[in-house]
LUMMAR-380457 format. One record per atom (N, C-alpha, C): x negated, z, y. Coordinates in steps of 0.001 Angstrom, whole numbers, padded with zeros to 6 digits, always signed. Example, Ala and Ser with C-alpha at 12.3 -4.5 7.8 and 13.67 -1.06 7.14 Angstrom:
2
-013190+007800-005690/-012300+007800-004500/-013200+007800-003300/-012850+007080-002250/-013670+007140-001060/-012900+007870+000030/
! end
This chain:
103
+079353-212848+052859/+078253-211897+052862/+076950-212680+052942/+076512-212274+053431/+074594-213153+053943/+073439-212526+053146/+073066-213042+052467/+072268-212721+051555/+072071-211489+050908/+071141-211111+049945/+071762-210105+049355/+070702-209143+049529/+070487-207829+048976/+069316-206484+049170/+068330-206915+048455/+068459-207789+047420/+067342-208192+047040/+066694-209461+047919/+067181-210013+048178/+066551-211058+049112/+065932-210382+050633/+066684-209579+051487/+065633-208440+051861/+065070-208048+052058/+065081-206878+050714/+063570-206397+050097/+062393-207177+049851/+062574-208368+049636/+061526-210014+048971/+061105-210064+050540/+061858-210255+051277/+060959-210791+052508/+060651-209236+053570/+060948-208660+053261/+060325-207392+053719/+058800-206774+052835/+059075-206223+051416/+057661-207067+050490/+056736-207954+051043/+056767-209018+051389/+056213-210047+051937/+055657-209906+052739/+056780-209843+054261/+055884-209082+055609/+055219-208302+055518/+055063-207030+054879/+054468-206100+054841/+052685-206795+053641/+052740-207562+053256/+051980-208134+052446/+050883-208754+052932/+051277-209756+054145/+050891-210939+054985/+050476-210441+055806/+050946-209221+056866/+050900-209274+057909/+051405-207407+058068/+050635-206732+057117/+051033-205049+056957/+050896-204326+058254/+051925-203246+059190/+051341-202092+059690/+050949-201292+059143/+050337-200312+059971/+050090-198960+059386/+051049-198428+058229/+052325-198626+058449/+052884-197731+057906/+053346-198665+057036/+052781-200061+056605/+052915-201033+055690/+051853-200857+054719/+050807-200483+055570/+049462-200145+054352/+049486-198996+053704/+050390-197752+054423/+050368-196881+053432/+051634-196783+052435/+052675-197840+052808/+053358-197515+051732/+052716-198858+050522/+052019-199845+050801/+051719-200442+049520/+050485-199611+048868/+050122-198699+050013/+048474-197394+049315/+049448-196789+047228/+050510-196266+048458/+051045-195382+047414/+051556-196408+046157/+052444-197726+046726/+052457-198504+045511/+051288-198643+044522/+050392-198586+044887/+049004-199259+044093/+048365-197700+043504/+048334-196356+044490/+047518-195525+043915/+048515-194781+043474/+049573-194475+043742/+050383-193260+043548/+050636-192227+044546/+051543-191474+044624/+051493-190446+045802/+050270-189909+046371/+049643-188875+044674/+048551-187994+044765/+047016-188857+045164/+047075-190405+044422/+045935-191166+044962/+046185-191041+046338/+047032-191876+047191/+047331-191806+048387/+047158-190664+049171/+047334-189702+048979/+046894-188282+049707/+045143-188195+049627/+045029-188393+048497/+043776-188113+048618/+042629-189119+049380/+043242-190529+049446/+042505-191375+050024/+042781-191565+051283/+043397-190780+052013/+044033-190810+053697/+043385-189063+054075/+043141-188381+053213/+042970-186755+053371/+043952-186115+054197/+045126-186668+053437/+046607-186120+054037/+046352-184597+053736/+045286-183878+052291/+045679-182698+052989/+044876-181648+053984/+043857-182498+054386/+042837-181794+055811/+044150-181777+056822/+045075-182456+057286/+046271-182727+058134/+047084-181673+057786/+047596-181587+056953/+048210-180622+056315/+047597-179196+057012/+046509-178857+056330/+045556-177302+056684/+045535-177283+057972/+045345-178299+059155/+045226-178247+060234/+046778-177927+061217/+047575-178989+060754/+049162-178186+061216/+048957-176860+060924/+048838-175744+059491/+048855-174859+059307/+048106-173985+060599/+047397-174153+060376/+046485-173441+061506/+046625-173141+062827/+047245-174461+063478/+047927-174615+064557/+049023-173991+064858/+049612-174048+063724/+051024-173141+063423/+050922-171621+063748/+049650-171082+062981/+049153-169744+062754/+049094-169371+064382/+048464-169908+064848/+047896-169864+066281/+048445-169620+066893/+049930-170468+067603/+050504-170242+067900/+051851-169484+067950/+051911-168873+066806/+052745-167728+066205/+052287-166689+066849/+051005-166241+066544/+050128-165234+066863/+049848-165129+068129/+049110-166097+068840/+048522-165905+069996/+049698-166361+071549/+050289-167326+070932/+051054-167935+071790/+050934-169781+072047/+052090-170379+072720/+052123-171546+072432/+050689-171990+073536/+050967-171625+074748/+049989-172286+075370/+049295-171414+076471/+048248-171451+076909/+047240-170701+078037/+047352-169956+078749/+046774-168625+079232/+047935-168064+080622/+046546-168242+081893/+045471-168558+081033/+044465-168362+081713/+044673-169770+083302/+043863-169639+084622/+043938-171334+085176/+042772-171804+085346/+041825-170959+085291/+040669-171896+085254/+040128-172654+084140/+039272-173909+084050/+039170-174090+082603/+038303-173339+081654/+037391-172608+082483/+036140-171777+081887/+037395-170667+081343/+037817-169854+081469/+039472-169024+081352/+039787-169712+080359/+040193-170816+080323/+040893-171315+079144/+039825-171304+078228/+038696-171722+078138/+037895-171979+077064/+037834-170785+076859/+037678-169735+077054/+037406-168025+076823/+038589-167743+076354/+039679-168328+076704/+040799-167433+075911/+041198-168132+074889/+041066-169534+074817/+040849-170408+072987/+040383-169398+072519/+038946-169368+072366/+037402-168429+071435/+038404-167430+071104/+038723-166213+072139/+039026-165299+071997/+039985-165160+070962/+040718-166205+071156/+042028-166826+070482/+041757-166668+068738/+041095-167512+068960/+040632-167992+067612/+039705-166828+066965/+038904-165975+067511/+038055-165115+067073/+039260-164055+066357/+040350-163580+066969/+041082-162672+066334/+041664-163320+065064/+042152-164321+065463/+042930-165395+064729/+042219-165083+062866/+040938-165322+063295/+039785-165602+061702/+039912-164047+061115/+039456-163422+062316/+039420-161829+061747/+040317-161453+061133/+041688-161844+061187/+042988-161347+060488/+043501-162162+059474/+042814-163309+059407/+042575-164076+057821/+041578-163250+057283/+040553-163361+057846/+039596-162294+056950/+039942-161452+056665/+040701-160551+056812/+041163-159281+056437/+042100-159419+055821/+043031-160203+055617/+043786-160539+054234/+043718-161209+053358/+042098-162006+053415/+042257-162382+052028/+041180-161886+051194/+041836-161732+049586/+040872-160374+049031/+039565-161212+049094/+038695-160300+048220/+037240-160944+047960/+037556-160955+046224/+037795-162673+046061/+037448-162548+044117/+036407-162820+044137/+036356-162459+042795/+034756-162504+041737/+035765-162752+040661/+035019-163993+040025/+035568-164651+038758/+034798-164083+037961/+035772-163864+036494/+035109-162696+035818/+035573-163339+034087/+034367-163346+033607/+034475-163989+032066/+035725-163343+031118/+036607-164196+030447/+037597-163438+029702/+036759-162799+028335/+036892-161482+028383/+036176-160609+027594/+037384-159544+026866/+037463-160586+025525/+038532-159462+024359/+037939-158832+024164/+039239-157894+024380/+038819-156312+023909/+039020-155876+022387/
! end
């Protein structure tokens, strides 16, 4: 058998140390900050809200353009998106935070 998982891990550790990718810097991010540090210092969840949205969009409106011109396309994004807001707006209530007052 040729060396062992710990020996490895030591020179994988290492590479990633010396000579990190991307996806070397964010996993020593999370070593050092923690998951929730790490999210918050990459704004993993603006990424997050934005898939969502995209998601929404295309549920709703459709995956992609029917329009061919590009002025067409830019008019049917807006349009897109204008219904899109209106029907968030309309489902989400209006709070007013309200002092806890015993009765």
């Amino acid at each position: 058998m040729r060396g062992s998982a710990f020996t490895v891990s030591r020179t994988i550790l290492y590479q990633a140390e010396h000579n990190p990718s991307q996806r070397d810097q964010h996993i020593l991010s999370i070593a050092a900050r923690g998951r929730l540090g790490w999210q918050e210092a990459t704004d993993y969840g603006q990424r997050a809200l934005v898939e969502t949205a995209m998601g929404r969009y295309k549920a709703l409106i459709g995956s992609r353009l029917l329009a061919r011109s590009h002025s067409g396309q830019q008019a049917e994004a807006a349009v897109g998106v204008a219904i899109l807001n209106h029907m968030l707006d309309a489902g989400r209530p209006d709070s007013v935070r309200r002092l806890n007052v015993s009765a």
